[in-house]
C-alpha positions in Angstrom: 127.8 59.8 107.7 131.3 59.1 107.4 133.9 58.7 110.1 137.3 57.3 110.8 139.8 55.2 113.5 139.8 58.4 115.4 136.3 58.7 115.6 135.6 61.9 113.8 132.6 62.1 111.4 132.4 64.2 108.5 130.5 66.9 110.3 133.6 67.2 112.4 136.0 67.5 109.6 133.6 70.2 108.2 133.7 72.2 111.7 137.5 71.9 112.2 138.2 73.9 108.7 136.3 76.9 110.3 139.1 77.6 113.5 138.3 79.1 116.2 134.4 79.7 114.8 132.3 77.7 117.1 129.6 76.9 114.5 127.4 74.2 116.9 127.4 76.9 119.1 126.1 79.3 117.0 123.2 77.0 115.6 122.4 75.9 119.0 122.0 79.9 119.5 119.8 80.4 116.5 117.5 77.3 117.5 117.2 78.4 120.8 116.2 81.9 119.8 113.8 80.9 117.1 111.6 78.3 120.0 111.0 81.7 121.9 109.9 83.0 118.5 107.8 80.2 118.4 106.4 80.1 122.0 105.9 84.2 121.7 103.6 83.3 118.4 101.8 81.2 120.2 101.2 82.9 123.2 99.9 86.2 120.8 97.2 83.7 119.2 96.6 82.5 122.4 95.3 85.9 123.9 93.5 87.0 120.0 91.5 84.3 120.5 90.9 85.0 123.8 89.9 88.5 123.4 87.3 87.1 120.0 85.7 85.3 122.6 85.1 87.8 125.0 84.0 90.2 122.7 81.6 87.6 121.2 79.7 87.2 124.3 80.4 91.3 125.4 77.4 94.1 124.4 77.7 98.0 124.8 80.7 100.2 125.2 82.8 97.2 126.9 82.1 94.9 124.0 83.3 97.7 121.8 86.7 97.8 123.4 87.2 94.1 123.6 86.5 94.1 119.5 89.1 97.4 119.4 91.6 95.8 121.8 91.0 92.7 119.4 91.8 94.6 116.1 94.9 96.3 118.0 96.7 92.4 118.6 95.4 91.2 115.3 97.6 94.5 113.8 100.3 94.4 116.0 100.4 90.3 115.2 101.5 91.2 111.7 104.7 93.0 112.5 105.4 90.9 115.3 105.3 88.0 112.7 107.8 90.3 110.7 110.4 90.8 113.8 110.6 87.4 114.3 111.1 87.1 110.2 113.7 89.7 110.2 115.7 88.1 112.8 115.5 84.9 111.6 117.3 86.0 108.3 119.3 88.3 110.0 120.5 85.0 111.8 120.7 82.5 109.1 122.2 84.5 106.1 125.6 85.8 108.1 125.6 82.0 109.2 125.4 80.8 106.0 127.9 83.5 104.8 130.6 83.1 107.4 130.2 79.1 107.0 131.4 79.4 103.1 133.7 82.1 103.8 135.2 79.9 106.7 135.1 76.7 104.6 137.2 77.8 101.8 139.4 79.5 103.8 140.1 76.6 105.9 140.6 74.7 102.3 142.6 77.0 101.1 144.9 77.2 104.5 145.9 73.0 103.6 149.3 73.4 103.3 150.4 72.3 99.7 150.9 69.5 98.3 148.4 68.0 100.2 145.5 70.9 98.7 145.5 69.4 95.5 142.9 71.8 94.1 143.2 72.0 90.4 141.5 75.8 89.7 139.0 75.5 87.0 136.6 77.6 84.9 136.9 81.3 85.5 138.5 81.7 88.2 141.5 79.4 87.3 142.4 83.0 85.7 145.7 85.3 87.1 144.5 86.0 90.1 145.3 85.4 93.8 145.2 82.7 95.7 143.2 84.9 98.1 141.1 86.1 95.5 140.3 82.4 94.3 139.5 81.7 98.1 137.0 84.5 98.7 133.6 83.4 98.0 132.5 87.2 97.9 133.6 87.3 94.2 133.0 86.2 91.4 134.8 86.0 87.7 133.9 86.1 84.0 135.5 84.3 81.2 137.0 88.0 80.9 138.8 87.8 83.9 136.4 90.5 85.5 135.6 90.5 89.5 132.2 91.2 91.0 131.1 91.4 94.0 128.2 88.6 94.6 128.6 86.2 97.4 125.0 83.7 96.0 127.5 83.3 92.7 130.8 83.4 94.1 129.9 80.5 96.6 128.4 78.1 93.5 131.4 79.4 91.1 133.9 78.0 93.6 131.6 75.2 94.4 132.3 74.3 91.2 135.7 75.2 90.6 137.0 73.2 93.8 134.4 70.3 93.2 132.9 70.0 95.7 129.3 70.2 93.6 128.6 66.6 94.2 128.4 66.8 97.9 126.2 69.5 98.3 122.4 69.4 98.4 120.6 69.1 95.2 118.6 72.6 96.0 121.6 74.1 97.9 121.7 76.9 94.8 117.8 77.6 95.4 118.1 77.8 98.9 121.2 80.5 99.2 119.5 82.4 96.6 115.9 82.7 98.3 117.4 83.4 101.9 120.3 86.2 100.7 117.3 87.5 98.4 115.5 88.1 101.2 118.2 89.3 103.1 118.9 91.8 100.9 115.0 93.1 100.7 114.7 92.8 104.6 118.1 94.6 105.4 117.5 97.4 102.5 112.8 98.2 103.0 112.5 96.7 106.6 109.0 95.2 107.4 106.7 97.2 105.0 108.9 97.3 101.5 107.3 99.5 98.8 105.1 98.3 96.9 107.7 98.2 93.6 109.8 96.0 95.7 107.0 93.5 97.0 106.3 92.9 93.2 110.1 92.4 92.2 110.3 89.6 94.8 107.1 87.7 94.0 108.3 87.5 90.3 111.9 86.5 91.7 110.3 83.8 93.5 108.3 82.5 90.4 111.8 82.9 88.0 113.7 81.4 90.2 111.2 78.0 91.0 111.0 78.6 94.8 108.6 76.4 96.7 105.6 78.7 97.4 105.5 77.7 100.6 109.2 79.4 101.1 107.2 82.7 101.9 104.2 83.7 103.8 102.3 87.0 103.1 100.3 89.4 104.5 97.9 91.0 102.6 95.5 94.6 102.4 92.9 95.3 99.6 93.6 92.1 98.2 97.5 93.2 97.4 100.9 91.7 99.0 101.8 93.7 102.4 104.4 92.1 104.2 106.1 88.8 103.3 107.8 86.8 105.7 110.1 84.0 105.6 108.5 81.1 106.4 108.6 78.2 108.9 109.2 75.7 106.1 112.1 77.3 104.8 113.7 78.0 108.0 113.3 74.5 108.5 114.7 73.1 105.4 117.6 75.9 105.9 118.9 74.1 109.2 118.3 70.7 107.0 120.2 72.1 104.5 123.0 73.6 106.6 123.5 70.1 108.4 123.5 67.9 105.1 126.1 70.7 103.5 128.3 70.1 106.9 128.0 66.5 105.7 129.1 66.6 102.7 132.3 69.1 103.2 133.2 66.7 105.4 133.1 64.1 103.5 135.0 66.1 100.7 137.7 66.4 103.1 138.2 63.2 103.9 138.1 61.8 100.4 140.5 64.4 99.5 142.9 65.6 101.7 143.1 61.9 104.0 
């Protein structure tokens, strides 16, 4: 990690583009809440075992109720499993989101000539310097605008160069966690059963790690799928090494 005679590294440089955003705060936030996801997950396995045991060694009408009391948590484990899913992506996609959105802005408020940004590929079409800024679009050879922040982020990725300082899955990763977004924010916990098979075969076209997703399954078919521990893990990695990187861009660029 990079730094300089006044002690900044190139995280900070990163975190100074985005203003008044208070982006440690915000991960510290996220971490914090996903431990208590973590320690509630527990505690639920905790008392399913509990209650196995007891009805193990129960007879009669009270053993019944422990084994019905124990069907009831084992149910009501899979959709807390996908609340604490659906809150971790509803935490980490705006972050990620806001974090391009903030760091191209902050690029793109430099004052010139020290922004020596030389537009290339589409976007270096006739449009506006806002326009080339806003990671929410993205342009065709045409000169045609579309609205597609996973694209938009890697086109001006590209076009700004920062390529070689991101993460060498960086693409994969925005593209399984806004995926999911999108499914979670549209079909909620139980998506139909059309949608559950779109996403599997996403996640085998696009080469995600299996291990990205978890599942839930009845009759043998997919249920629920959940985000994963693994790639909420590897999404904070991510996010850090990105933070890195921009920084580092920065620096090399605009000393």
């Amino acid at each position: 990690m990079g730094g300089n005679t006044f002690g900044l590294t190139d995280r900070d440089y990163a975190v100074l583009l985005l203003g008044d955003a208070d982006l440690e705060a915000q991960l510290r936030a996220i971490r914090g809440q996903l431990h208590q996801h973590a320690q509630a997950d527990a505690a639920l396995q905790d008392d399913i075992k509990d209650l196995a045991e007891r009805a193990s060694k129960a007879s009669g009408e009270y053993g019944m109720h422990l084994e019905n009391s124990w069907v009831d948590e084992m149910h009501g484990s899979v959709f807390q499993d996908a609340a604490h899913s659906a809150s971790a992506i509803g935490m980490l996609a705006p972050l990620l989101e806001s974090l391009f959105v903030g760091i191209f802005g902050g690029i793109r408020d430099i004052e010139a000539p020290v922004r020596p940004v030389t537009p290339t590929g589409p976007r270096a079409g006739a449009i506006s310097d806002k326009k080339f800024w806003d990671p929410h679009y993205v342009f065709s050879a045409t000169g045609r605008k579309d609205k597609d922040v996973l694209r938009g982020i890697v086109q001006l990725v590209e076009a700004t160069g920062l390529a070689s300082q991101m993460p060498a899955d960086y693409v994969q990763m925005l593209g399984a966690i806004f995926g999911y977004r999108n499914k979670m924010l549209h079909h909620g916990f139980e998506w139909p059963a059309a949608e559950r098979a779109k996403f599997e075969a996403t996640i085998v076209r696009e080469g995600w790690p299996p291990n990205w997703f978890d599942r839930s399954t009845t009759n043998g078919e997919t249920w629920i799928i959940y985000m994963s521990d693994v790639l909420i893990r590897h999404t904070l990695t991510k996010i850090d090494e990105m933070l890195d990187g921009i920084g580092a861009f920065i620096q090399a660029r605009y000393p």
